[in-house]
N, CA, C and O atoms as a GROMACS GRO file, in nm:
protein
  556
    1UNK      N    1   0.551  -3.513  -1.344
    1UNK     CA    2   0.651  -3.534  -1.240
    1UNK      C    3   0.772  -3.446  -1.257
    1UNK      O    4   0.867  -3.441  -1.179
    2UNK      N    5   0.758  -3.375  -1.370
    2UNK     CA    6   0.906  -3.261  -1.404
    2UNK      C    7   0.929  -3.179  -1.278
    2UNK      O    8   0.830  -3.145  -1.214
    3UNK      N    9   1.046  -3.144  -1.236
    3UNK     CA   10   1.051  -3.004  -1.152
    3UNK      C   11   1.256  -2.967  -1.227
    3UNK      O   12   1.333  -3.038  -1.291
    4UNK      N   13   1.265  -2.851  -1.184
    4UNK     CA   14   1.374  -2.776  -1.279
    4UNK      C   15   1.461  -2.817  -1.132
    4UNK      O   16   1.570  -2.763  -1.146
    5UNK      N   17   1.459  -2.875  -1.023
    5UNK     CA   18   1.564  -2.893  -0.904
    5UNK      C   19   1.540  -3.007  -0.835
    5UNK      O   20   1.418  -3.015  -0.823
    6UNK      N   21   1.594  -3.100  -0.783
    6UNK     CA   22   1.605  -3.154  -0.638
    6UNK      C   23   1.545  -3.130  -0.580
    6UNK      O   24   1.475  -3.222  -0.537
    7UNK      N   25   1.524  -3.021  -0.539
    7UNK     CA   26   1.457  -2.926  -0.387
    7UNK      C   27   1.355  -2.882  -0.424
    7UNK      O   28   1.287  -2.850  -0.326
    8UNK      N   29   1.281  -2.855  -0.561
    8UNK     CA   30   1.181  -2.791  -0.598
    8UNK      C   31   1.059  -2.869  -0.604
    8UNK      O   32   1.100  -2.974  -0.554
    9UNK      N   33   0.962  -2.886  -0.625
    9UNK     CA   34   0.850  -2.913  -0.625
    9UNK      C   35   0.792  -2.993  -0.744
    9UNK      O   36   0.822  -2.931  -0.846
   10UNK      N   37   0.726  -3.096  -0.774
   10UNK     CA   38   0.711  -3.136  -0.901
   10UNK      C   39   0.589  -3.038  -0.991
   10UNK      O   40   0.503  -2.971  -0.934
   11UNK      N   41   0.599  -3.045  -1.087
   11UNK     CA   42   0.508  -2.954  -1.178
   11UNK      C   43   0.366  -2.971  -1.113
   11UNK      O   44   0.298  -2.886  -1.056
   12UNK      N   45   0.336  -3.118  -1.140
   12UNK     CA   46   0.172  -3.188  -1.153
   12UNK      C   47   0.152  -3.110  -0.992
   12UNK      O   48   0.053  -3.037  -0.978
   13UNK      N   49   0.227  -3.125  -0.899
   13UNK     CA   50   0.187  -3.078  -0.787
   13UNK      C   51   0.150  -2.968  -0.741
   13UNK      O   52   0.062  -2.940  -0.659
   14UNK      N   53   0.252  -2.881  -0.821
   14UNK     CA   54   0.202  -2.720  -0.841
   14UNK      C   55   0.123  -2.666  -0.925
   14UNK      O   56   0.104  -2.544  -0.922
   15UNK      N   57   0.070  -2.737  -1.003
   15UNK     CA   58  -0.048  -2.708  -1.104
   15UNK      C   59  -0.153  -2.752  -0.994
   15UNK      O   60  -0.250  -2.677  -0.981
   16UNK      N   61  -0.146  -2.866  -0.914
   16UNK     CA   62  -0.250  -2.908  -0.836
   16UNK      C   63  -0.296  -2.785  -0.715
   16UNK      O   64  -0.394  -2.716  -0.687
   17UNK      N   65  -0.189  -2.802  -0.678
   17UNK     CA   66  -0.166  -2.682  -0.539
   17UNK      C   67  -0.237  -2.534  -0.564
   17UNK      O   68  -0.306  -2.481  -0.476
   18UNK      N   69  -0.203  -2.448  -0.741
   18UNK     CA   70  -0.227  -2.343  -0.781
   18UNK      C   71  -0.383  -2.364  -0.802
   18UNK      O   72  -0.458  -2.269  -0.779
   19UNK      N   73  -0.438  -2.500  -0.850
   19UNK     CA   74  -0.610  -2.522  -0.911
   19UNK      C   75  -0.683  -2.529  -0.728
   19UNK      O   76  -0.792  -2.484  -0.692
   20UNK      N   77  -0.617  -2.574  -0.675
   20UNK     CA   78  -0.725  -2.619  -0.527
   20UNK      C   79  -0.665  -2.489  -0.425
   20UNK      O   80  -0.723  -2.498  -0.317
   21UNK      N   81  -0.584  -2.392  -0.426
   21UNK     CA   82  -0.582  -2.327  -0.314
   21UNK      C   83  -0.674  -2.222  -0.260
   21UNK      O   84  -0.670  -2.181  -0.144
   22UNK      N   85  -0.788  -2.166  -0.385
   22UNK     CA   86  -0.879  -2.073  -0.334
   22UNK      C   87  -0.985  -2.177  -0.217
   22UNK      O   88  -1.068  -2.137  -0.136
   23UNK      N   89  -0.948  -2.297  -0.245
   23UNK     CA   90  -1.078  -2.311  -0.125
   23UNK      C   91  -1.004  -2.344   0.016
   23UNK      O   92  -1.057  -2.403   0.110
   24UNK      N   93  -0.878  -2.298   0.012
   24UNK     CA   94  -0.796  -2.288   0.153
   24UNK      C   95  -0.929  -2.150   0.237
   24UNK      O   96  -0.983  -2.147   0.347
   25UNK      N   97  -0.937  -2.051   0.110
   25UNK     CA   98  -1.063  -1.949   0.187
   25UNK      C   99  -1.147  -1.994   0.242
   25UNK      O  100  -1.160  -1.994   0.364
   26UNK      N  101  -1.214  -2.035   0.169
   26UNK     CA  102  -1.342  -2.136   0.222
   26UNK      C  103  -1.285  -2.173   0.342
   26UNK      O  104  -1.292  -2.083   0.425
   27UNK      N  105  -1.225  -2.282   0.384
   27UNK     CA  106  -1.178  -2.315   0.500
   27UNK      C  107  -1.157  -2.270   0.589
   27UNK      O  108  -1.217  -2.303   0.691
   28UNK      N  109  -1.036  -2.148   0.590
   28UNK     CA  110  -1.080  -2.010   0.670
   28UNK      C  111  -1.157  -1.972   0.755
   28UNK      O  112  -1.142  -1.957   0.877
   29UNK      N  113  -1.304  -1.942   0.642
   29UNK     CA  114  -1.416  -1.901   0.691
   29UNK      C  115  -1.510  -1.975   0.778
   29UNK      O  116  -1.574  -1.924   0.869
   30UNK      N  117  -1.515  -2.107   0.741
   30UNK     CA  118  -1.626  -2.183   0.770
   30UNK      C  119  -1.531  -2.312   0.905
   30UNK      O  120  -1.586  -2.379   0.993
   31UNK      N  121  -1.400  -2.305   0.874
   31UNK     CA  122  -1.364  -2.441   1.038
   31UNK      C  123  -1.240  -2.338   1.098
   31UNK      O  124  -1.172  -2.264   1.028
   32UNK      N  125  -1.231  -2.353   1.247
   32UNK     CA  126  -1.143  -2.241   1.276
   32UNK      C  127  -1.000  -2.290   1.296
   32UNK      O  128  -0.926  -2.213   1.357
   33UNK      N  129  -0.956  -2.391   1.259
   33UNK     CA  130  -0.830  -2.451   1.218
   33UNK      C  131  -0.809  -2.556   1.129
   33UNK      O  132  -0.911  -2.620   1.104
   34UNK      N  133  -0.705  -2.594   1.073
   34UNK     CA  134  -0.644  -2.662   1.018
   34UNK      C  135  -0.505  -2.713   1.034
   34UNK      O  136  -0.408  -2.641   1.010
   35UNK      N  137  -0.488  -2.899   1.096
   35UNK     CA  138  -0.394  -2.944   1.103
   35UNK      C  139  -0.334  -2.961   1.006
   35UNK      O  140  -0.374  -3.058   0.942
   36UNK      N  141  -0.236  -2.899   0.955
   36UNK     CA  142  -0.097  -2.917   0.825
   36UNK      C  143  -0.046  -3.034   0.791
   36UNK      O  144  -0.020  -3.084   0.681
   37UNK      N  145  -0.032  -3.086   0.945
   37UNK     CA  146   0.054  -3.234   0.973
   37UNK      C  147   0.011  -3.318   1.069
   37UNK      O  148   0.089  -3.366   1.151
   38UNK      N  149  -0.123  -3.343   1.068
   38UNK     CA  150  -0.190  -3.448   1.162
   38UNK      C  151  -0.115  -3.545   1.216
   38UNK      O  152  -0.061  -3.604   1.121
   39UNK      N  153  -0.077  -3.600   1.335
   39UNK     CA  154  -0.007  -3.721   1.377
   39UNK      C  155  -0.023  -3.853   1.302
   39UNK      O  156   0.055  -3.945   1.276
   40UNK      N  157  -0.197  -3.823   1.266
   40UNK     CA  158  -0.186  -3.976   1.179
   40UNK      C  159  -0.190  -3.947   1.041
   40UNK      O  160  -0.252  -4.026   0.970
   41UNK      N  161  -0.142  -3.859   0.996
   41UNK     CA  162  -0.140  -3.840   0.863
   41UNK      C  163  -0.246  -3.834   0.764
   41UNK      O  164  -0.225  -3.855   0.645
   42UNK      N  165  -0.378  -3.801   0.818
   42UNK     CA  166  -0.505  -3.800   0.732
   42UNK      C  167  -0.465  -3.695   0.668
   42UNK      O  168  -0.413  -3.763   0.579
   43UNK      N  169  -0.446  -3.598   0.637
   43UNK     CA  170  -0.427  -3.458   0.579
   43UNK      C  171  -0.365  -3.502   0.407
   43UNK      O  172  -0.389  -3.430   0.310
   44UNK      N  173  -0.292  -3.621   0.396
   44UNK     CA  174  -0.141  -3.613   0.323
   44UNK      C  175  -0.219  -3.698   0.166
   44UNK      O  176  -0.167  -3.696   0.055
   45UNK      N  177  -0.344  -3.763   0.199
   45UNK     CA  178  -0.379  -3.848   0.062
   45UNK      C  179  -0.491  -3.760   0.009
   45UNK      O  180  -0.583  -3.712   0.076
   46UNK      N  181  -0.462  -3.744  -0.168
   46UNK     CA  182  -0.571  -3.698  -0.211
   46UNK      C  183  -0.549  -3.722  -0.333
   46UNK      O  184  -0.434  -3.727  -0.377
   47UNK      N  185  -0.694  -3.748  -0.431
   47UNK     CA  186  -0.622  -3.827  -0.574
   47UNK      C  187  -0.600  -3.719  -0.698
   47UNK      O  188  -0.686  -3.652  -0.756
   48UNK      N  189  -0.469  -3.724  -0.717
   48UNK     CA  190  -0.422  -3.608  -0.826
   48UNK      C  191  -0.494  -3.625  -0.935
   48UNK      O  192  -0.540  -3.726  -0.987
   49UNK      N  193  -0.498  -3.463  -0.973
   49UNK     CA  194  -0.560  -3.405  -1.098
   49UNK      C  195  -0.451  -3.464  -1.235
   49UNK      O  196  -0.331  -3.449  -1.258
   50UNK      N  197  -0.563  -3.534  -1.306
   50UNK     CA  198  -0.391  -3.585  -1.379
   50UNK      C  199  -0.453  -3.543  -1.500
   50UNK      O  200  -0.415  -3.635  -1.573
   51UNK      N  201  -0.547  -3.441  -1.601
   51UNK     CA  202  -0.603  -3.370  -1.663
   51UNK      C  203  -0.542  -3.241  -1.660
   51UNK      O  204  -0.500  -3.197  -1.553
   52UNK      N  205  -0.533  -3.173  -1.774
   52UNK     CA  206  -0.564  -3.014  -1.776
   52UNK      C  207  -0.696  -2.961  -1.693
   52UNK      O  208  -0.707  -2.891  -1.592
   53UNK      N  209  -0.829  -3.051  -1.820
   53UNK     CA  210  -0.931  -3.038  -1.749
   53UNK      C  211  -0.981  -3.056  -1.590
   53UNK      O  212  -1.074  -3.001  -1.531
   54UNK      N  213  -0.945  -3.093  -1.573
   54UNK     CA  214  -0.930  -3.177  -1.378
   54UNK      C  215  -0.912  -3.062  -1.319
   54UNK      O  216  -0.976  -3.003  -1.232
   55UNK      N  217  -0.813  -3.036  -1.380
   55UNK     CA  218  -0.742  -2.903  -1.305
   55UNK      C  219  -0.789  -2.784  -1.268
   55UNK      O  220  -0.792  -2.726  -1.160
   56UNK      N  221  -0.833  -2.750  -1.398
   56UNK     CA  222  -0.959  -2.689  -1.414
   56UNK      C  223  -1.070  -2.689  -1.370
   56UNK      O  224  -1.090  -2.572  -1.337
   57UNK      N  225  -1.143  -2.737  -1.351
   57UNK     CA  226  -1.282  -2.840  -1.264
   57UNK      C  227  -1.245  -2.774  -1.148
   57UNK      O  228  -1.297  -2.677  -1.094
   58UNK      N  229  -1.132  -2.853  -1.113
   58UNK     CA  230  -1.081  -2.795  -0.936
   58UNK      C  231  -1.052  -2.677  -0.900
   58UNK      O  232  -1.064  -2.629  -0.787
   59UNK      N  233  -0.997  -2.607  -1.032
   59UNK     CA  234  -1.003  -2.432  -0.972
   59UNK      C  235  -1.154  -2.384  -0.969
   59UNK      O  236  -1.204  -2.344  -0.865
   60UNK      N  237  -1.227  -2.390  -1.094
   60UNK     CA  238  -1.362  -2.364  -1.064
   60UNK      C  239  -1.438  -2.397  -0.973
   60UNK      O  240  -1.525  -2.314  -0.945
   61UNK      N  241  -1.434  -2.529  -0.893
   61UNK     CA  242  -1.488  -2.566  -0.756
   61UNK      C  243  -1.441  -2.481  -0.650
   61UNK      O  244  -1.508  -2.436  -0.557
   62UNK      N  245  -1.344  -2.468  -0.671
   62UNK     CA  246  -1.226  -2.378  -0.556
   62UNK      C  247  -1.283  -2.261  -0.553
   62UNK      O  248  -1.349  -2.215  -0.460
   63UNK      N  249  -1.249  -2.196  -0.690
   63UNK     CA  250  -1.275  -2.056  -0.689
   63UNK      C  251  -1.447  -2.060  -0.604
   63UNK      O  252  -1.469  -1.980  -0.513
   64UNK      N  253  -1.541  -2.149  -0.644
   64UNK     CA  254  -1.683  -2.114  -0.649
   64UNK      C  255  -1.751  -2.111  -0.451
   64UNK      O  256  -1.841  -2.053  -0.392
   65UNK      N  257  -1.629  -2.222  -0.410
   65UNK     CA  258  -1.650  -2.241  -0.243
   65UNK      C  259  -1.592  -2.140  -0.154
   65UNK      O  260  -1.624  -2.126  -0.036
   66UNK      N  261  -1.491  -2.057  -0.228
   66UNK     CA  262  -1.445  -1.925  -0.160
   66UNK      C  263  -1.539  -1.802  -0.175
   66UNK      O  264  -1.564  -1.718  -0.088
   67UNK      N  265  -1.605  -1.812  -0.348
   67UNK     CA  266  -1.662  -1.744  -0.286
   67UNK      C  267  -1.752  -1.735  -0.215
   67UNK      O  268  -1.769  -1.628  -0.157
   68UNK      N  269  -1.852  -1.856  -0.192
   68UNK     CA  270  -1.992  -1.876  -0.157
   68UNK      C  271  -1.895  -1.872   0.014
   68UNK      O  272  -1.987  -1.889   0.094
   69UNK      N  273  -1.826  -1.866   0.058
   69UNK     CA  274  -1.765  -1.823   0.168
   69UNK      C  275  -1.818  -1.738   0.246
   69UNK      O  276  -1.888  -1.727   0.347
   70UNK      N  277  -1.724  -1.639   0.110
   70UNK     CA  278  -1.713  -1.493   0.184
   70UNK      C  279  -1.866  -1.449   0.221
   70UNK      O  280  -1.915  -1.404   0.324
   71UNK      N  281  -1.945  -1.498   0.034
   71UNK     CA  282  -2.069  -1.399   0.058
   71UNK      C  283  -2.173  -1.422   0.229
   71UNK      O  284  -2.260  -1.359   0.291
   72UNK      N  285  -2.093  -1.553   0.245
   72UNK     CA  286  -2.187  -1.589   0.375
   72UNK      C  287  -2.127  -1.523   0.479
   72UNK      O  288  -2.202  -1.526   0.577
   73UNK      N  289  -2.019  -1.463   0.502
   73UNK     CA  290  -1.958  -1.467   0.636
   73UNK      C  291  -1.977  -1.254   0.615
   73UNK      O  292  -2.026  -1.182   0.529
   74UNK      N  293  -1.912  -1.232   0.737
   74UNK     CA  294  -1.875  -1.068   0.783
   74UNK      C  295  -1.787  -1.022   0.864
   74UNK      O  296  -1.715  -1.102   0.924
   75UNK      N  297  -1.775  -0.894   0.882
   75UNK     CA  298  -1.651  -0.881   0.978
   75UNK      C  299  -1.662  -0.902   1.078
   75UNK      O  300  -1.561  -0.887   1.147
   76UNK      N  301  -1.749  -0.934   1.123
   76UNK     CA  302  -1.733  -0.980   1.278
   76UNK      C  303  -1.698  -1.131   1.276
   76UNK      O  304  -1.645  -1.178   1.377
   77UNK      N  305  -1.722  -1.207   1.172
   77UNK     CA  306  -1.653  -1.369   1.204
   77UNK      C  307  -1.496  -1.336   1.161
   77UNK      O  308  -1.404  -1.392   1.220
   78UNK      N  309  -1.475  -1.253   1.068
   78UNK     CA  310  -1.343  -1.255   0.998
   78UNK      C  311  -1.259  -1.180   1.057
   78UNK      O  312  -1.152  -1.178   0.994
   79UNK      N  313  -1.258  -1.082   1.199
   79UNK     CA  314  -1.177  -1.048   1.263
   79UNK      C  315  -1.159  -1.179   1.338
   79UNK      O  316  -1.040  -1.195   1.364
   80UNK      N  317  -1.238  -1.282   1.385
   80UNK     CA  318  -1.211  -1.387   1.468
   80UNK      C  319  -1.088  -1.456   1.478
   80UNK      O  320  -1.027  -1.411   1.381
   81UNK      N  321  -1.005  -1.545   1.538
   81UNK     CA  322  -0.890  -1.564   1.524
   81UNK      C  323  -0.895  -1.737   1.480
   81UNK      O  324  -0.961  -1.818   1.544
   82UNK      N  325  -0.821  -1.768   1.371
   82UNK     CA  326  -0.796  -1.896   1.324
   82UNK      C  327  -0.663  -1.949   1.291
   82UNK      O  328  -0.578  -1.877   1.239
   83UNK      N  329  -0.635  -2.113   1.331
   83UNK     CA  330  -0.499  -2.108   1.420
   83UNK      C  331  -0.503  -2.229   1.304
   83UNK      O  332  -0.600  -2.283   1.250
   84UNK      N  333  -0.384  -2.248   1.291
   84UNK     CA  334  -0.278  -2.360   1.186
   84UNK      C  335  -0.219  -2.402   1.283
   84UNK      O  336  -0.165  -2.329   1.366
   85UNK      N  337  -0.219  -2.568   1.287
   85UNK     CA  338  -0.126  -2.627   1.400
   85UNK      C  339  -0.068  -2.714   1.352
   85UNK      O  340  -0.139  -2.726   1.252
   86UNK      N  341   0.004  -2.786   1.341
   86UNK     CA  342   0.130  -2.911   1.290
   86UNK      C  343   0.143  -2.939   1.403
   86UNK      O  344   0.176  -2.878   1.505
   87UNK      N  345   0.085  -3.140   1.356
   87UNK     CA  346   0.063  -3.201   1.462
   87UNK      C  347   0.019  -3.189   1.613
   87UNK      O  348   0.057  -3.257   1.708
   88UNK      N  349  -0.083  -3.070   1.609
   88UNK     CA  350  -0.146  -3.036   1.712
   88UNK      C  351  -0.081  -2.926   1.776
   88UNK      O  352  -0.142  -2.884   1.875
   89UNK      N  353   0.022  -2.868   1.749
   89UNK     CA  354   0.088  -2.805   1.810
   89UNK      C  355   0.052  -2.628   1.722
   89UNK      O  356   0.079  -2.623   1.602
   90UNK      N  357   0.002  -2.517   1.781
   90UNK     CA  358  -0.047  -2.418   1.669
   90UNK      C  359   0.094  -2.318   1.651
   90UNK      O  360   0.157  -2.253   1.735
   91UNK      N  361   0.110  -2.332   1.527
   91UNK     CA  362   0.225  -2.224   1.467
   91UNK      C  363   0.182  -2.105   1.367
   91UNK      O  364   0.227  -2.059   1.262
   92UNK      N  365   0.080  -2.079   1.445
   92UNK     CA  366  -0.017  -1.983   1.363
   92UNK      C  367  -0.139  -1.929   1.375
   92UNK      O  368  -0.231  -1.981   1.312
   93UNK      N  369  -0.159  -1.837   1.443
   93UNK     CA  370  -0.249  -1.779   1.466
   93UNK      C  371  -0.324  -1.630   1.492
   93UNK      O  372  -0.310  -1.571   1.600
   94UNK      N  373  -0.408  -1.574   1.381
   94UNK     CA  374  -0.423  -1.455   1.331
   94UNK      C  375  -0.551  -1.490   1.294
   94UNK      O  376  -0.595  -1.602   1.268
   95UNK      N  377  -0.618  -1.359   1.294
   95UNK     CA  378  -0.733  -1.331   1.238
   95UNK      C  379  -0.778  -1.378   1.115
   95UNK      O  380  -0.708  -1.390   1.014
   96UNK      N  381  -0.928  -1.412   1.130
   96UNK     CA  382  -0.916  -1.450   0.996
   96UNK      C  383  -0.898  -1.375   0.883
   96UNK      O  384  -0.844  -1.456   0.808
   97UNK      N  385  -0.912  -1.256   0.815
   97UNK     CA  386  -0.916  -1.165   0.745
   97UNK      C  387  -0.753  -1.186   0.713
   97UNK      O  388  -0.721  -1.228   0.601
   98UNK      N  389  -0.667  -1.160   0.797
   98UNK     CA  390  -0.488  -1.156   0.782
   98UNK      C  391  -0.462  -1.320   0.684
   98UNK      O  392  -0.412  -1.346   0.575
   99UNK      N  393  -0.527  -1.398   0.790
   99UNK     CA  394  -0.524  -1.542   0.662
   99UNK      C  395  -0.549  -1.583   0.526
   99UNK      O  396  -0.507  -1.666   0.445
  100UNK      N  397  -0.647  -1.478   0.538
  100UNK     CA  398  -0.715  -1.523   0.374
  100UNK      C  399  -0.598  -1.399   0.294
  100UNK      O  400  -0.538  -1.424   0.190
  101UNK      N  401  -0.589  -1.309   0.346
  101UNK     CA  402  -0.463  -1.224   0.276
  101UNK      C  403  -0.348  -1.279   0.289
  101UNK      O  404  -0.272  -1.295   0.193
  102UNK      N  405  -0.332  -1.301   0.359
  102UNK     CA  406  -0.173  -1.454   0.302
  102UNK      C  407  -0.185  -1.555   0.245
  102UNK      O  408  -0.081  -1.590   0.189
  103UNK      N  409  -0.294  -1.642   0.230
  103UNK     CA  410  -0.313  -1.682   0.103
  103UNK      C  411  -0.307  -1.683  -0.006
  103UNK      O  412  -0.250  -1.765  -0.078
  104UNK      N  413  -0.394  -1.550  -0.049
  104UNK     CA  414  -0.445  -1.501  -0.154
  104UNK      C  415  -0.270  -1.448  -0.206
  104UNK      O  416  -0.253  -1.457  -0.328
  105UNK      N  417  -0.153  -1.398  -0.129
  105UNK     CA  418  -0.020  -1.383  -0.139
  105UNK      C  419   0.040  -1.504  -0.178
  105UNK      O  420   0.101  -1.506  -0.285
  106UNK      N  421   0.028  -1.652  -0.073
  106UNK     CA  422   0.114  -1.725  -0.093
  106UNK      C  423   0.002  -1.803  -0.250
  106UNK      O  424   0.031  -1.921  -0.263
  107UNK      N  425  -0.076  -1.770  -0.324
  107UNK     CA  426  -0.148  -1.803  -0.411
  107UNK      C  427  -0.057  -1.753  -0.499
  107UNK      O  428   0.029  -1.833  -0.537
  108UNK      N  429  -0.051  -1.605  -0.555
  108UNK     CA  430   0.027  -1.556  -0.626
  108UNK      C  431   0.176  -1.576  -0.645
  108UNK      O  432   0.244  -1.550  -0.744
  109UNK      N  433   0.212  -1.628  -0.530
  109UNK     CA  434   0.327  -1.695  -0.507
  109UNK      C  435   0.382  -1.782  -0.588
  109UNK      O  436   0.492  -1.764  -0.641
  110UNK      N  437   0.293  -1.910  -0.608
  110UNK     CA  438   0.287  -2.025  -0.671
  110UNK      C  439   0.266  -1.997  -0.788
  110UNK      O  440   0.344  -2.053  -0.865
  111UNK      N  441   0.179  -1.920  -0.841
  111UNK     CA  442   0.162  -1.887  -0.982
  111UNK      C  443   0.218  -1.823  -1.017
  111UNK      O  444   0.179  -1.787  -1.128
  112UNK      N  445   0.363  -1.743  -0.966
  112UNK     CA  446   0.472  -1.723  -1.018
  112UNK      C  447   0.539  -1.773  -1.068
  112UNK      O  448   0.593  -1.758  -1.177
  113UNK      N  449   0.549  -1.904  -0.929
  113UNK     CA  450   0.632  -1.999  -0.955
  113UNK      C  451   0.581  -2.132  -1.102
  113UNK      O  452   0.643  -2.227  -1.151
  114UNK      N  453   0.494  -2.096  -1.119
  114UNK     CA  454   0.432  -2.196  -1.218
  114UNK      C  455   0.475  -2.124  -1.334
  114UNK      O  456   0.522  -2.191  -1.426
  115UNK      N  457   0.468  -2.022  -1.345
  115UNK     CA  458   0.505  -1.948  -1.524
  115UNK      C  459   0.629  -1.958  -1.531
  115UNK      O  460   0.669  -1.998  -1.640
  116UNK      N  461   0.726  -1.930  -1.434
  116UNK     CA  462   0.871  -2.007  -1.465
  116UNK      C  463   0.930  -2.156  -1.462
  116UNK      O  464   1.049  -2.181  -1.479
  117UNK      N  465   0.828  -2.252  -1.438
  117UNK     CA  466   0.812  -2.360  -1.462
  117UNK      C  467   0.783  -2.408  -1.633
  117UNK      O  468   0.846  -2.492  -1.697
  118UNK      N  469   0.664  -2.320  -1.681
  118UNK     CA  470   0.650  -2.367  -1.802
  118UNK      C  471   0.724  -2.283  -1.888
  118UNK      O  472   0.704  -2.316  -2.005
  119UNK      N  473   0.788  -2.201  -1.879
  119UNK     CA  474   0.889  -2.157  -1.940
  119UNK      C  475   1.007  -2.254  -1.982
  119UNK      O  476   1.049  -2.288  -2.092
  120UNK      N  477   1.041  -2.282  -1.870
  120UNK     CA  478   1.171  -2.350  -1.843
  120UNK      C  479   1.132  -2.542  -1.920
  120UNK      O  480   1.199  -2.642  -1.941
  121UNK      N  481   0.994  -2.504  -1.936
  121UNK     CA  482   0.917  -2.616  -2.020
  121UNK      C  483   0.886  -2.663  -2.175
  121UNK      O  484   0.859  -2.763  -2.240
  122UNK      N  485   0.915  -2.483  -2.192
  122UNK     CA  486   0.878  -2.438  -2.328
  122UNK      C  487   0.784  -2.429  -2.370
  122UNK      O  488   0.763  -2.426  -2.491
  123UNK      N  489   0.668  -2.420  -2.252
  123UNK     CA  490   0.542  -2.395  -2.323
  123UNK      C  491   0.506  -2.240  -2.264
  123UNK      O  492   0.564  -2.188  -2.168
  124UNK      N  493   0.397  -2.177  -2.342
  124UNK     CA  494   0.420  -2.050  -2.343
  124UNK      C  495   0.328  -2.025  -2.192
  124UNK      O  496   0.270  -2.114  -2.128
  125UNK      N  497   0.333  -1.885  -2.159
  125UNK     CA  498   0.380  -1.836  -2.083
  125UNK      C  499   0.258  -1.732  -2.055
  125UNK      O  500   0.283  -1.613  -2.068
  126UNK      N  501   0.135  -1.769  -2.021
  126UNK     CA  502  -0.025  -1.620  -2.007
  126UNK      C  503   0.018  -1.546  -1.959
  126UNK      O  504   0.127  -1.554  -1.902
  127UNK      N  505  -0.058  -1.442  -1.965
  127UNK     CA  506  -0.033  -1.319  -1.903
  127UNK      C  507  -0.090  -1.280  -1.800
  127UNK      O  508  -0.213  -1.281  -1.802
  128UNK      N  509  -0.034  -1.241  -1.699
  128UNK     CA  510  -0.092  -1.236  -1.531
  128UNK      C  511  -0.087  -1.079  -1.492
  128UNK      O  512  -0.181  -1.052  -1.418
  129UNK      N  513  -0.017  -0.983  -1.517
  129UNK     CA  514  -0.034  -0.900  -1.422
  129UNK      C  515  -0.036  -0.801  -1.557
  129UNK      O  516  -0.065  -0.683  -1.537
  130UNK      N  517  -0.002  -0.853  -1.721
  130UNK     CA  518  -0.036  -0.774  -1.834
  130UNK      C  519   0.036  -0.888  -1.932
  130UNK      O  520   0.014  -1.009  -1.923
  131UNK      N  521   0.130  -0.823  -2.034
  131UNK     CA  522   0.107  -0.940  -2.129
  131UNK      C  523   0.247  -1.009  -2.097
  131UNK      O  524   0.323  -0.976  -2.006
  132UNK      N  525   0.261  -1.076  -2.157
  132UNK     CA  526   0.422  -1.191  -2.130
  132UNK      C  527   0.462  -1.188  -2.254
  132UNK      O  528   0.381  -1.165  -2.344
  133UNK      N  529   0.594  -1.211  -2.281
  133UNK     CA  530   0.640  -1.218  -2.361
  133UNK      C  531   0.570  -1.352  -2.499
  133UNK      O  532   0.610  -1.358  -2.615
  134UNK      N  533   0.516  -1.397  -2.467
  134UNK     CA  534   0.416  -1.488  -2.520
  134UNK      C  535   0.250  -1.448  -2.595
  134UNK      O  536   0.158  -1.504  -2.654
  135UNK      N  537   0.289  -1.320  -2.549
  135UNK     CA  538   0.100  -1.233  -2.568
  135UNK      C  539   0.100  -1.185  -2.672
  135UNK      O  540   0.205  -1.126  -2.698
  136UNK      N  541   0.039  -1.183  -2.734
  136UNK     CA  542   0.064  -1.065  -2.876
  136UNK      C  543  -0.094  -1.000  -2.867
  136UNK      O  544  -0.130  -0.917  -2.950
  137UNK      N  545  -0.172  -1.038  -2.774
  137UNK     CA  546  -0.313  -0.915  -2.848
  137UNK      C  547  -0.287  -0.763  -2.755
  137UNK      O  548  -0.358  -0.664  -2.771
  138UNK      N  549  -0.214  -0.766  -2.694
  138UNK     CA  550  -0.153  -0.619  -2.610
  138UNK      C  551  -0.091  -0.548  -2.706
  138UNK      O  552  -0.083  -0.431  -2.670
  139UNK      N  553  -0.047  -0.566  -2.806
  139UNK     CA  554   0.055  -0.542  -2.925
  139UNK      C  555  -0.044  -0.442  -3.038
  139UNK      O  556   0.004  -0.404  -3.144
   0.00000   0.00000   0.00000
């Protein structure tokens, strides 16, 4: 339940958010929208990963439904256009190909935001784009 603000996000949630977002792809590919904010609120319950392992589990499921995605789909479904609506109303709508690349952005996003989380945690710190100050086999 830690978060470093008020306004920020709790940890468990962003560890959750960072393990389950590759199968936002999946989704993408295979239904051509997604309500954010359903009127009746089906969207909003789901039972937290309260494991490392869990967490884990769920990125590997994630990762494994994006890809079995892609390998199914082509450019002719993925120029198609797929729309994000809140509460029925669409605030979003682009190809699919542009979606899964803002994802795959607002993905990296979060896992930014997660290494300055466990920093600010004191636990150390992997290495993502090379080593972190935490790495020593780059050395």
């Amino acid at each position: 339940d830690w978060k470093p603000h008020g306004k920020s996000m709790n940890f468990g949630y962003l560890a959750e958010l960072v393990a389950t977002m590759p199968s936002w792809i999946a989704m993408i590919v295979t239904r051509d929208e997604f309500d954010v904010a359903p009127a009746d609120g089906s969207n909003s319950e789901r039972a937290q990963k309260e494991t490392g392992g869990a967490l884990l589990k769920a990125l590997d499921e994630a990762a494994a439904a994006a890809r079995a995605a892609l390998e199914q789909t082509g450019e002719e479904h993925l120029i198609t256009s797929w729309r994000l609506p809140a509460r029925g109303q669409v605030v979003m709508e682009t190809p699919r190909h542009v979606m899964i690349q803002d994802t795959i952005t607002h993905w990296a996003h979060h896992r930014g935001q997660m290494t300055v989380y466990l920093r600010l945690m004191g636990a150390k710190v992997p290495a993502l784009y090379g080593p972190s100050a935490d790495e020593t086999s780059f050395q």
